[in-house]
C-alpha atoms as a printed R data frame, in Angstrom:
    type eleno elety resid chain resno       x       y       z
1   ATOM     1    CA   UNK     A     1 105.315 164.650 111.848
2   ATOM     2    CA   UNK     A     2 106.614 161.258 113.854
3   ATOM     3    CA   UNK     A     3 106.657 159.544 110.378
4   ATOM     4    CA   UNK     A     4 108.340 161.950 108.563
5   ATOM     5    CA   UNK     A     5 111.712 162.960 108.179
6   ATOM     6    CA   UNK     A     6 112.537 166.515 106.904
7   ATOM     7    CA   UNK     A     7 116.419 167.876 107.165
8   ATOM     8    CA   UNK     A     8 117.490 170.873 106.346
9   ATOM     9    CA   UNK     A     9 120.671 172.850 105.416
10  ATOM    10    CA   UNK     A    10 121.813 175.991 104.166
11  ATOM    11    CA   UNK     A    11 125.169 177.191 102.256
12  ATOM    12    CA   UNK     A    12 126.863 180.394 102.212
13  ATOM    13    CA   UNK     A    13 129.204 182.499 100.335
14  ATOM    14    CA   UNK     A    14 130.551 186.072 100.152
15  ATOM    15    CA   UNK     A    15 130.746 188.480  97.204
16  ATOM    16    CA   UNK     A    16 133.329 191.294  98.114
17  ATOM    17    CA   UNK     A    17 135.119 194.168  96.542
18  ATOM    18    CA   UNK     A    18 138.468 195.977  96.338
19  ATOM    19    CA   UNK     A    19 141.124 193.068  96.222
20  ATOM    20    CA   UNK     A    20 139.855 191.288  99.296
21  ATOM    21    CA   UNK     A    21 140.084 187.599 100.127
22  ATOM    22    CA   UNK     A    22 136.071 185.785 100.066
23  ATOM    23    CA   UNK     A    23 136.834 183.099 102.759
24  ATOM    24    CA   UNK     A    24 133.894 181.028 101.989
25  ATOM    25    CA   UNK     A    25 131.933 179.738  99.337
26  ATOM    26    CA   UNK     A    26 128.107 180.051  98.822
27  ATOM    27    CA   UNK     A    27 126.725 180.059  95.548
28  ATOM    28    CA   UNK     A    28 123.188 179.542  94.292
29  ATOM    29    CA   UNK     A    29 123.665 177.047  91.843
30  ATOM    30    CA   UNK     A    30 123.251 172.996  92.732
31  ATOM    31    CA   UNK     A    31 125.720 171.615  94.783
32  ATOM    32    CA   UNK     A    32 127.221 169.081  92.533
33  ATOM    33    CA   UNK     A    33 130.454 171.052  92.803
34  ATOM    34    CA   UNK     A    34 132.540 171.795  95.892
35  ATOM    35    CA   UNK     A    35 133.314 175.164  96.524
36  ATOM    36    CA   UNK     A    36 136.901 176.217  96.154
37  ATOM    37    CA   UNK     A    37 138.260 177.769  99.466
38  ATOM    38    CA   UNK     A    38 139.604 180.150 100.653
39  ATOM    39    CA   UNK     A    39 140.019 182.545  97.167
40  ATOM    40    CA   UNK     A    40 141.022 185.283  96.318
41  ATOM    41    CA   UNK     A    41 141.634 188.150  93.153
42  ATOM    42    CA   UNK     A    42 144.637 190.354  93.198
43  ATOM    43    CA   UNK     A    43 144.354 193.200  90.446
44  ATOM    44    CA   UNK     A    44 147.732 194.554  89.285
45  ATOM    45    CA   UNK     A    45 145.448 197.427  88.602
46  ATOM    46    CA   UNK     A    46 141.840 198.618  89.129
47  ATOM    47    CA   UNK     A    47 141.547 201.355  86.653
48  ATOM    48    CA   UNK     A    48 139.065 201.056  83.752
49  ATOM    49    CA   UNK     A    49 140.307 200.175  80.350
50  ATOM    50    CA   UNK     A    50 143.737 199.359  81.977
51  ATOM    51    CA   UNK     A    51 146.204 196.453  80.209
52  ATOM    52    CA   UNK     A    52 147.455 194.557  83.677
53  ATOM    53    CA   UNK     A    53 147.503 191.275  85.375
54  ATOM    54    CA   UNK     A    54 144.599 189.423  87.494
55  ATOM    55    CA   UNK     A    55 146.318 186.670  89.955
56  ATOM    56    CA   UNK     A    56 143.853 183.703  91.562
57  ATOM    57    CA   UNK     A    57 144.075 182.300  94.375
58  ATOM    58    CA   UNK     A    58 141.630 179.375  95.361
59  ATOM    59    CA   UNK     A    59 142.150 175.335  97.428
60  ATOM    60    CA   UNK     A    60 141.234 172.860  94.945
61  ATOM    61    CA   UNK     A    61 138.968 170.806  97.194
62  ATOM    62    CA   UNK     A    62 138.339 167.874  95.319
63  ATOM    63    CA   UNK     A    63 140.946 165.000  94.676
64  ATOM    64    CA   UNK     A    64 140.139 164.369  91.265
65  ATOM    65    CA   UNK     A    65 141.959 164.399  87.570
66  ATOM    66    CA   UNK     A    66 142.501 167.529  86.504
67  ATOM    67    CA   UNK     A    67 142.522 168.854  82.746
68  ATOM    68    CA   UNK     A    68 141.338 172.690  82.474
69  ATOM    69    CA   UNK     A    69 140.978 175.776  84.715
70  ATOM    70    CA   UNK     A    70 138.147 178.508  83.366
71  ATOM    71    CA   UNK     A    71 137.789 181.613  84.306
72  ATOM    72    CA   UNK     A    72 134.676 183.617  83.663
73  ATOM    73    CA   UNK     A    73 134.075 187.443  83.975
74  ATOM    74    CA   UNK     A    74 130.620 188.769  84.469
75  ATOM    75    CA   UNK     A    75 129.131 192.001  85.125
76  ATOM    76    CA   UNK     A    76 125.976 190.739  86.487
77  ATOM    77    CA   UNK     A    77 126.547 188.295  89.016
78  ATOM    78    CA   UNK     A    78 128.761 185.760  90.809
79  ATOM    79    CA   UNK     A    79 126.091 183.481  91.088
80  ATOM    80    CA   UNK     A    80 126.505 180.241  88.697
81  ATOM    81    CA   UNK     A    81 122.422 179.411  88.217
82  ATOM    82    CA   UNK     A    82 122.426 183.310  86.423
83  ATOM    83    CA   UNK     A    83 123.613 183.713  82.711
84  ATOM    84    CA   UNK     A    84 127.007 185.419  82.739
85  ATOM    85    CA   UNK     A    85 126.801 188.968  80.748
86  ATOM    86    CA   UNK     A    86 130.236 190.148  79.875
87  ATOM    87    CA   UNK     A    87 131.973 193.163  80.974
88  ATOM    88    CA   UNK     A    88 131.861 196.121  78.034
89  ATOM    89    CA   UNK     A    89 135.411 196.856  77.409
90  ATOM    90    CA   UNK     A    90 137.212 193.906  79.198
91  ATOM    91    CA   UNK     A    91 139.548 191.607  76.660
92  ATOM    92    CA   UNK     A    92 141.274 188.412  77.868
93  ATOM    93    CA   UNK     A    93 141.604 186.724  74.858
94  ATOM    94    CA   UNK     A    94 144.904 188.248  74.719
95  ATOM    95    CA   UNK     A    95 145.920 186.950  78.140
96  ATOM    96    CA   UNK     A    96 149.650 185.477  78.956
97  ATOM    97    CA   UNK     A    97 149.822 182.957  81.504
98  ATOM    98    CA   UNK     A    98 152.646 184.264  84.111
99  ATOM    99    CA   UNK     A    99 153.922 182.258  87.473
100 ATOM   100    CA   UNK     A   100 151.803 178.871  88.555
101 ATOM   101    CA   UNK     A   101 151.877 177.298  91.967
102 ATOM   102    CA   UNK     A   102 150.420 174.142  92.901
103 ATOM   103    CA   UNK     A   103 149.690 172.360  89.553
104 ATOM   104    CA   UNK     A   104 152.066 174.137  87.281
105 ATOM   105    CA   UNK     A   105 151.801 172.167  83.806
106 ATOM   106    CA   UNK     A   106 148.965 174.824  82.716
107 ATOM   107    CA   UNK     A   107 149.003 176.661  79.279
108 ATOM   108    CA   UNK     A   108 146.393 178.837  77.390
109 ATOM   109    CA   UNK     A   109 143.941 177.214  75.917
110 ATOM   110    CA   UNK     A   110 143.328 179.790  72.832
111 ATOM   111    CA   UNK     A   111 141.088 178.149  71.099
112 ATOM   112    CA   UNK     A   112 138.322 177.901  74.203
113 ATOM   113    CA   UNK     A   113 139.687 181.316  75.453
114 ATOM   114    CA   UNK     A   114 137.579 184.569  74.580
115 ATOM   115    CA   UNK     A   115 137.217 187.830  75.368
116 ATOM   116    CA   UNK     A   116 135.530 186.990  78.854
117 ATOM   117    CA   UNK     A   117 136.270 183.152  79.440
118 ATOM   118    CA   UNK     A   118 139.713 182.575  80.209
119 ATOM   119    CA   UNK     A   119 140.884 178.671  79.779
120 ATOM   120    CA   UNK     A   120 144.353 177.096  81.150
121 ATOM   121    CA   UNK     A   121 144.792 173.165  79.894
122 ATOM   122    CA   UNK     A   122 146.465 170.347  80.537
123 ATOM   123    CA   UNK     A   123 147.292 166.872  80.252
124 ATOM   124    CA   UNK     A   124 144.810 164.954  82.648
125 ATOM   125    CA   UNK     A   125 145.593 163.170  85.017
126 ATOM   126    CA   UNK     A   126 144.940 162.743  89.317
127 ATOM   127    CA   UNK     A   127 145.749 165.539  91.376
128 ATOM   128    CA   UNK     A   128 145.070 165.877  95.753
129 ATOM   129    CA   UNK     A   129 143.171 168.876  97.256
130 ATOM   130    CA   UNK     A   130 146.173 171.543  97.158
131 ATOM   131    CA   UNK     A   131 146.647 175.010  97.167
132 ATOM   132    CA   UNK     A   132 146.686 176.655  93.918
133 ATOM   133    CA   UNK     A   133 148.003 180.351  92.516
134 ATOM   134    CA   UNK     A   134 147.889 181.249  88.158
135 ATOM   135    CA   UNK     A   135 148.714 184.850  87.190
136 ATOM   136    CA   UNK     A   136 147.095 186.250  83.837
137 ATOM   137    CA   UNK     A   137 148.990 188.950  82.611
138 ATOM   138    CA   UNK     A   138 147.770 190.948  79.354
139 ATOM   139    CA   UNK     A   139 144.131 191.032  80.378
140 ATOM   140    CA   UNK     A   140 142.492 194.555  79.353
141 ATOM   141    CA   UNK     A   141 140.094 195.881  82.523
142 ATOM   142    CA   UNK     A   142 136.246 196.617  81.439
143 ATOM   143    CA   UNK     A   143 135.986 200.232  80.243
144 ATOM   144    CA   UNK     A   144 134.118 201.609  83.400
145 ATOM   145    CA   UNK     A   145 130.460 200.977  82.838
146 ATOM   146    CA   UNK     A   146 130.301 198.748  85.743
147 ATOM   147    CA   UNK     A   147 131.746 199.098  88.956
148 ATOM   148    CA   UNK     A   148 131.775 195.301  89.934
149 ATOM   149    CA   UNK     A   149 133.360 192.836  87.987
150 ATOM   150    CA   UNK     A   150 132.522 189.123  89.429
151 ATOM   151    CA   UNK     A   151 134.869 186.173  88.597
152 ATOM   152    CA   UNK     A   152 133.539 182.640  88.288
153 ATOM   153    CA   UNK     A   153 136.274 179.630  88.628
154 ATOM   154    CA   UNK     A   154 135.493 176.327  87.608
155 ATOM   155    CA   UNK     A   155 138.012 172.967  87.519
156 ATOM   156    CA   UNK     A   156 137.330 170.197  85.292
157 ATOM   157    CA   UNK     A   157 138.238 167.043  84.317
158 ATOM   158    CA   UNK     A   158 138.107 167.689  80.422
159 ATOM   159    CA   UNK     A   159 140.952 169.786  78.695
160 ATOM   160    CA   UNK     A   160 139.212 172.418  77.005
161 ATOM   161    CA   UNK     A   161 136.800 173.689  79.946
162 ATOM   162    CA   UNK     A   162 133.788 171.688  79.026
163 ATOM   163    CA   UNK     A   163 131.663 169.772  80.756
164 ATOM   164    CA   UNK     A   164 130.629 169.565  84.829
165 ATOM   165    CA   UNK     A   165 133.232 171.461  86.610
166 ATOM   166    CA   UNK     A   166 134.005 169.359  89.795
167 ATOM   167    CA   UNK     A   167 134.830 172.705  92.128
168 ATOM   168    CA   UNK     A   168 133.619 176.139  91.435
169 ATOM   169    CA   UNK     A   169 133.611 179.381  93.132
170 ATOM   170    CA   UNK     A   170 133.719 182.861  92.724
171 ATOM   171    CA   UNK     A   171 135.254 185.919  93.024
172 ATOM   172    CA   UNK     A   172 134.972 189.661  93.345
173 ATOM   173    CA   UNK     A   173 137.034 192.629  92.372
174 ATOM   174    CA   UNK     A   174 136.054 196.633  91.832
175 ATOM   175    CA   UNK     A   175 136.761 198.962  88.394
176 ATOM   176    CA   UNK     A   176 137.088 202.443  89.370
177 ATOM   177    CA   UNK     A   177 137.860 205.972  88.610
178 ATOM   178    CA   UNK     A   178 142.021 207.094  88.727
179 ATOM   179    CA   UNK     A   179 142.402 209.254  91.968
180 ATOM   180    CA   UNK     A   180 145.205 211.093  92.904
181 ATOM   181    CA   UNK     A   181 147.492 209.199  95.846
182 ATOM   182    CA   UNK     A   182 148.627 212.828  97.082
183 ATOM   183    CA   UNK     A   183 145.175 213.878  97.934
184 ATOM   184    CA   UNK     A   184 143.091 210.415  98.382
185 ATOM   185    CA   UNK     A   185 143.933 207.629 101.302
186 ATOM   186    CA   UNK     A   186 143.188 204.373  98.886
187 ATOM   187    CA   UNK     A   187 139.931 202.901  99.199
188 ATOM   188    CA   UNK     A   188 138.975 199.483 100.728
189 ATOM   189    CA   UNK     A   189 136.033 197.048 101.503
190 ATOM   190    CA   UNK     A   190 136.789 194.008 104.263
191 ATOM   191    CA   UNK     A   191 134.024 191.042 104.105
192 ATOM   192    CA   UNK     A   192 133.741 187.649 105.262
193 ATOM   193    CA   UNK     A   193 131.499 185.342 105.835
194 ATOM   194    CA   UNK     A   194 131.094 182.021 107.548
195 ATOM   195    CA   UNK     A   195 129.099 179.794 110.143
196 ATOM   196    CA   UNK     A   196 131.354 182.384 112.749
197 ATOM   197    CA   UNK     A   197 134.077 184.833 111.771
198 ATOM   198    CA   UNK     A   198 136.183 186.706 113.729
199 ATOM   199    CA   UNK     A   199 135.062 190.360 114.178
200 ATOM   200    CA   UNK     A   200 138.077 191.605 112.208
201 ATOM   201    CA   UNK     A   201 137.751 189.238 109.683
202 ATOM   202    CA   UNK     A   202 141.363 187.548 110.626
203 ATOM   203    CA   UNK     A   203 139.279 184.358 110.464
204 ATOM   204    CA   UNK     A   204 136.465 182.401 108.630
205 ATOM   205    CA   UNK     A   205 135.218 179.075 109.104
206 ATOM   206    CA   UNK     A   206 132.465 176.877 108.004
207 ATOM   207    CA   UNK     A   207 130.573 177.330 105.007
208 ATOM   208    CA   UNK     A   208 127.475 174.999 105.778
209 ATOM   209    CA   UNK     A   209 124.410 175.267 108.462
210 ATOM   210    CA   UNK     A   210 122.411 172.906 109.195
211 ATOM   211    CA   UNK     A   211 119.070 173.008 110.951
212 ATOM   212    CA   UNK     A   212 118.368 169.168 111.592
213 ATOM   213    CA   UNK     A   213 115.170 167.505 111.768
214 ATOM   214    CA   UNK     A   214 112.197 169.751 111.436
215 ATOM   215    CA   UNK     A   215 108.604 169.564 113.350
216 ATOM   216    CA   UNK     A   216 105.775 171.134 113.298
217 ATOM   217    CA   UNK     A   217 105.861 171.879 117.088
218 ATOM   218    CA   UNK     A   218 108.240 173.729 117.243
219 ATOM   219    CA   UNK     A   219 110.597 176.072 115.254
220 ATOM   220    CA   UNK     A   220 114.344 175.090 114.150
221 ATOM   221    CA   UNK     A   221 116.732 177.621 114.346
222 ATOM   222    CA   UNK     A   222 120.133 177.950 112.554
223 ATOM   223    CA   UNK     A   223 122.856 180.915 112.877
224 ATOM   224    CA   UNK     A   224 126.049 181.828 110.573
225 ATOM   225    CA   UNK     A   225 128.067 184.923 110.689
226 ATOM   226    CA   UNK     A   226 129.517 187.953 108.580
227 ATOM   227    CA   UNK     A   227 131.794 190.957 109.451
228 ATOM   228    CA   UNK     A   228 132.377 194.359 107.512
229 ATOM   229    CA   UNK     A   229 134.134 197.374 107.192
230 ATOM   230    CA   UNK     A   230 134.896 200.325 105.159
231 ATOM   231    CA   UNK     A   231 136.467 203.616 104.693
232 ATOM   232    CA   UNK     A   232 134.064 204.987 102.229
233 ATOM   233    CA   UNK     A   233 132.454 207.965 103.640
234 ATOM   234    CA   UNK     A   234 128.837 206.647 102.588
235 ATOM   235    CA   UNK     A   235 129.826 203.339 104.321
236 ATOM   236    CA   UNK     A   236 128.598 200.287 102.449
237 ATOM   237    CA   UNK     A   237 125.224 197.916 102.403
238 ATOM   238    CA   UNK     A   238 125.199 194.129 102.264
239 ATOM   239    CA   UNK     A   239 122.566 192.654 100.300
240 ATOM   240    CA   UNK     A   240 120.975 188.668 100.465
241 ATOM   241    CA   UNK     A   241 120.352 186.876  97.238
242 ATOM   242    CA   UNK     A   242 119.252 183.204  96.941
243 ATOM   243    CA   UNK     A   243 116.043 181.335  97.350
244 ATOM   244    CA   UNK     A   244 113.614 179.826 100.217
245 ATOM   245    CA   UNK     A   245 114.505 176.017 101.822
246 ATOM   246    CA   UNK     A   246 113.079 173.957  99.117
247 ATOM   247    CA   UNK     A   247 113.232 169.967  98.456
248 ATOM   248    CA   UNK     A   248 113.116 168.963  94.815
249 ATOM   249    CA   UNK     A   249 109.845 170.831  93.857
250 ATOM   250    CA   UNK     A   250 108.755 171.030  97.834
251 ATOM   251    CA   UNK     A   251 108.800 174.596  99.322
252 ATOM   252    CA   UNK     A   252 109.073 176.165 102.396
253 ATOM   253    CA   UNK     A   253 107.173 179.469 102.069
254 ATOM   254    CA   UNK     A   254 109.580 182.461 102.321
255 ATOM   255    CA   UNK     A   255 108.111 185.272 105.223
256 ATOM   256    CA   UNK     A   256 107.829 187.810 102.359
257 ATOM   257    CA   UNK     A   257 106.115 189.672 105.125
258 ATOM   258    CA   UNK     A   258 107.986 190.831 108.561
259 ATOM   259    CA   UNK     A   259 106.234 188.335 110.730
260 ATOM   260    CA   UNK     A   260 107.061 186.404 114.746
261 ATOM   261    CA   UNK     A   261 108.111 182.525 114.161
262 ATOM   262    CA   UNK     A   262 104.506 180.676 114.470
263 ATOM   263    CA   UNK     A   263 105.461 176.550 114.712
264 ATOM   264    CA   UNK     A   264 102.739 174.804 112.377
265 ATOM   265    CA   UNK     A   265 102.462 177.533 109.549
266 ATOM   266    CA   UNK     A   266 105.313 177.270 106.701
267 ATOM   267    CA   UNK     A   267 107.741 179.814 107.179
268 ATOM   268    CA   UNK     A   268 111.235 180.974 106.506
269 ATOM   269    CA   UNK     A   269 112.887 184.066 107.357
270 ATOM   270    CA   UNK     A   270 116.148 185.423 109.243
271 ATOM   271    CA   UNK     A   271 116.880 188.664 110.729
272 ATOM   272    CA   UNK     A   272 120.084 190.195 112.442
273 ATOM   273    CA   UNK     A   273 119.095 190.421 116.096
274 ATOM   274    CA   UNK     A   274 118.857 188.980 119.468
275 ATOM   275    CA   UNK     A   275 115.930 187.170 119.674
276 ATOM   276    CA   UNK     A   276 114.113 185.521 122.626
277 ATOM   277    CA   UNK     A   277 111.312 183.894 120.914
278 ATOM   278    CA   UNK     A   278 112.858 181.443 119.712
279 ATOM   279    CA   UNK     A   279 116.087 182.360 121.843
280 ATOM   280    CA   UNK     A   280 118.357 182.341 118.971
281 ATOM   281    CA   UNK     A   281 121.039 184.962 117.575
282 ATOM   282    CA   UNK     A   282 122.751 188.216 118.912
283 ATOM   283    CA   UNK     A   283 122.485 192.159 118.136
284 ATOM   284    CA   UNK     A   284 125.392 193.343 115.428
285 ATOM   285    CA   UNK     A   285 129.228 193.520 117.530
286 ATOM   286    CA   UNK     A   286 130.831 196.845 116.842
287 ATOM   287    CA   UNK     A   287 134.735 196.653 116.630
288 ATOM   288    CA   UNK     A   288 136.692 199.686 116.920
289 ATOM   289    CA   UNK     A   289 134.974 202.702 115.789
290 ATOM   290    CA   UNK     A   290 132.646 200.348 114.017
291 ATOM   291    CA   UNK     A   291 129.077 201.436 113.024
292 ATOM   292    CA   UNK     A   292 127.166 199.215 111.375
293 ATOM   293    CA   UNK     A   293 123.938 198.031 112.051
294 ATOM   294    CA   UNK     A   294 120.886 195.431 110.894
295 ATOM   295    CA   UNK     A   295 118.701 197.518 108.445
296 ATOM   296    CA   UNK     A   296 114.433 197.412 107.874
297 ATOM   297    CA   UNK     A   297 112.909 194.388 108.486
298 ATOM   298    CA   UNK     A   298 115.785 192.501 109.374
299 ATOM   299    CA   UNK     A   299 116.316 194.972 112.497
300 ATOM   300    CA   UNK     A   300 113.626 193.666 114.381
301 ATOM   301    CA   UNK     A   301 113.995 190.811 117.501
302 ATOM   302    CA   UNK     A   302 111.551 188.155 117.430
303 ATOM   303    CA   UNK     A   303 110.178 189.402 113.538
304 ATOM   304    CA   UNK     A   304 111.572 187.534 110.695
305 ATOM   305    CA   UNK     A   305 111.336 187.621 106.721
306 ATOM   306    CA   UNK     A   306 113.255 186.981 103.769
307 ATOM   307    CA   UNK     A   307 113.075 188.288 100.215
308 ATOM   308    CA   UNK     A   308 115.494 187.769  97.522
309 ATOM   309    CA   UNK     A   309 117.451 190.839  97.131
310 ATOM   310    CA   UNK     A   310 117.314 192.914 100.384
311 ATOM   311    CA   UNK     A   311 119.433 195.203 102.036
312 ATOM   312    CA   UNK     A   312 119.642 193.148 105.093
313 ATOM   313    CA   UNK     A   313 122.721 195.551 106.610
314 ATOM   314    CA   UNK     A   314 125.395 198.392 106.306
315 ATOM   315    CA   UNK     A   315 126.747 201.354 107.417
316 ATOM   316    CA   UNK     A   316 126.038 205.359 106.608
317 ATOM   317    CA   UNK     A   317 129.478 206.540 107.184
318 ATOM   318    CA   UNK     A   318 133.031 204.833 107.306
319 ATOM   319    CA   UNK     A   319 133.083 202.619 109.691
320 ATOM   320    CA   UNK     A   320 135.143 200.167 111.733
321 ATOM   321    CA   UNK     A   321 134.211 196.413 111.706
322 ATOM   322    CA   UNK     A   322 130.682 195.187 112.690
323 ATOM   323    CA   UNK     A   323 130.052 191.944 113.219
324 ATOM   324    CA   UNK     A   324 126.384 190.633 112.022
325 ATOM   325    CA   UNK     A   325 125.018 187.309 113.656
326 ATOM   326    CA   UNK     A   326 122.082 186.410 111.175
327 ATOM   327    CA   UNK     A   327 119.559 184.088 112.904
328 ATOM   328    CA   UNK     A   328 117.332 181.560 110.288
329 ATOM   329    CA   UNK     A   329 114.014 180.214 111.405
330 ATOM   330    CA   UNK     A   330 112.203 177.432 109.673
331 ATOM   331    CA   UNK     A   331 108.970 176.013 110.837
332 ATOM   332    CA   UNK     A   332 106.784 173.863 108.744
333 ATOM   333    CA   UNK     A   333 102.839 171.938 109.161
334 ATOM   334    CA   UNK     A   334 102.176 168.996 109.636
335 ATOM   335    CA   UNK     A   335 101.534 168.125 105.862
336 ATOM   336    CA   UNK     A   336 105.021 169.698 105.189
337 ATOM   337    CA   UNK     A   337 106.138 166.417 102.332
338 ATOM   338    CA   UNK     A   338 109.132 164.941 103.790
339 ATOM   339    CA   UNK     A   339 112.624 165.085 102.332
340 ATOM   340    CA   UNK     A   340 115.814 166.864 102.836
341 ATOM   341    CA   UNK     A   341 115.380 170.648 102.117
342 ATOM   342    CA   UNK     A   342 118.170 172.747 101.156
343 ATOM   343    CA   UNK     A   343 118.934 176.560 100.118
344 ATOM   344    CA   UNK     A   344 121.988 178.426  98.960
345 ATOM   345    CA   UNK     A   345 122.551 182.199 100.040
346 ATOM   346    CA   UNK     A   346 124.751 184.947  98.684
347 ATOM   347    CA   UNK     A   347 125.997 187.736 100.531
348 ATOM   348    CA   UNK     A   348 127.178 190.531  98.760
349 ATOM   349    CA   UNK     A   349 128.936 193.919 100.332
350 ATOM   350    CA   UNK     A   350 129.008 197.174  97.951
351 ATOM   351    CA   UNK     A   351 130.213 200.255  98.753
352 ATOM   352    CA   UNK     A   352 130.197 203.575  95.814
353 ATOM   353    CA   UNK     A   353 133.797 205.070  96.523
């Protein structure tokens, strides 16, 4: 492997529910766009079928010109590479566009706008990285049928919302049942998720791991961090979506199989423990009256897989915050074709309510 030169990084993001803040972006999509960070949804109401107002929160990232703001609900997933499938019931075509912050020369687009794409224009011109807030008022909640509703942002540099967006991220918020406040203690979901968080999620940083320079002798480790809690009395799962470390059509086999790190043999996979071979990673961190804990293949030290869709963690009951360290392990063979090998990974927390 002393000619070749094969680097290696992966992205992150969260996908959480019940009005909380996703600290950091990962999405599966190319990364042409930066991510917007830190964002956030805040739902003037989470009842199905209910006329309110959905306020944004998100750091434009990018100096660039600006010219159009979009705003896309989907049912199915926050993930950009994924077609968006609207939300039965939902209606923001009839949206109002309330207070600004930041860049505050926004106004509906109506003739780009639908009934799940909402569009703010502009004149364009330059704007810095800043910090930016837009209420939409008028927007008519989905009617039920799904519980998670996810929110994809993109800026661009046209008017109308057309185009490549130059930053992009998404959002996550929950549609649920009416309860009655005399009898119920309101519901809630905490995630984040970064290269390290703080166990009670006061504090996310880093949204990018790299590995560095692979060889075949040996196996290259990389760590990032999520934290979780709940007061649903099922407690709540996290799940992993993305792909394996790949380099334009070059692939680094995914362990679809719980199996120990073998340096030579293609493999990547990541589990949630302490691990001594390699010596990488730590066993989940309980907080206060926290519970959570790795789940299946994932819960093993020293045994490794990854397959798209897992259940990699959660909890069984309400729980405190639990901090998960998730170890990745790449090792490739000596015919491995050189380039620089990337993945993006999506973590997603659910709980039922």
């Amino acid at each position: 492997m002393s000619s070749k030169r094969i680097w290696s990084k992966i992205r992150i993001s969260i996908a959480a529910l019940v009005l909380i803040s996703l600290p950091s972006g990962l999405s599966s999509r190319a990364v042409y766009a930066d991510d917007l960070q830190p964002r956030t949804v805040r739902v003037g109401s989470s009842y199905a079928s209910e006329v309110t107002d959905h306020t944004f929160t998100f750091r434009m990232v990018t100096p660039s010109n600006v010219g159009s703001i979009a705003f896309e609900y989907c049912s199915n997933s926050p993930l950009f590479t994924e077609p968006c499938v609207a939300p039965s019931g939902l209606d923001v075509d009839a949206f109002i566009l309330g207070d600004q912050t930041g860049i505050t020369d926004f106004s509906k687009n109506a003739v780009e706008t639908t009934t799940s794409r909402a569009v703010l224009s502009r004149t364009i011109n330059a704007q810095p990285s800043q910090d930016l807030e837009y209420e939409l008022e008028n927007i008519t909640n989905p009617d039920g049928s799904v519980a998670t509703v996810f929110v994809r942002i993109s800026m661009y540099a046209s008017n109308d919302g057309t185009g490549s967006a130059f930053d992009t991220g998404a959002v996550a918020f929950v549609i649920e049942e009416p309860f009655d406040v005399d009898a119920y203690v309101p519901p809630y979901l905490t995630f984040c998720v970064g290269v390290s968080v703080a166990v009670d999620c006061s504090s996310a940083t880093g949204f990018l791991s790299e590995f560095g320079e692979f060889s075949a002798a040996s196996t290259i480790t990389a760590t990032t961090q999520m934290s979780a809690s709940s007061n649903d009395g099922d407690g709540y799962v996290i799940y992993v979506n993305g792909q394996t470390m790949t380099s334009g059509n070059n692939v680094i086999s995914p362990l679809l199989v719980r199996s120990a790190a073998t340096p030579g043999v293609s493999q990547f996979g990541l589990n949630l423990r302490q691990n001594t071979s390699p010596s990488v990673g730590a066993n989940p961190q309980q907080g206060p009256v926290g519970s959570g804990s790795a789940i299946g293949d994932y819960s093993f030290p020293n045994q490794f897989t990854f397959v798209n869709g897992d259940v990699v963690a959660g909890a069984t009951k309400s729980s405190g915050f639990t901090r998960y360290t998730v170890s990745y392990i790449v090792n490739v063979s000596n015919n491995q074709a050189p380039g620089v090998y990337a993945t993006s990974l999506q973590y997603t927390a659910l709980a039922t309510f």
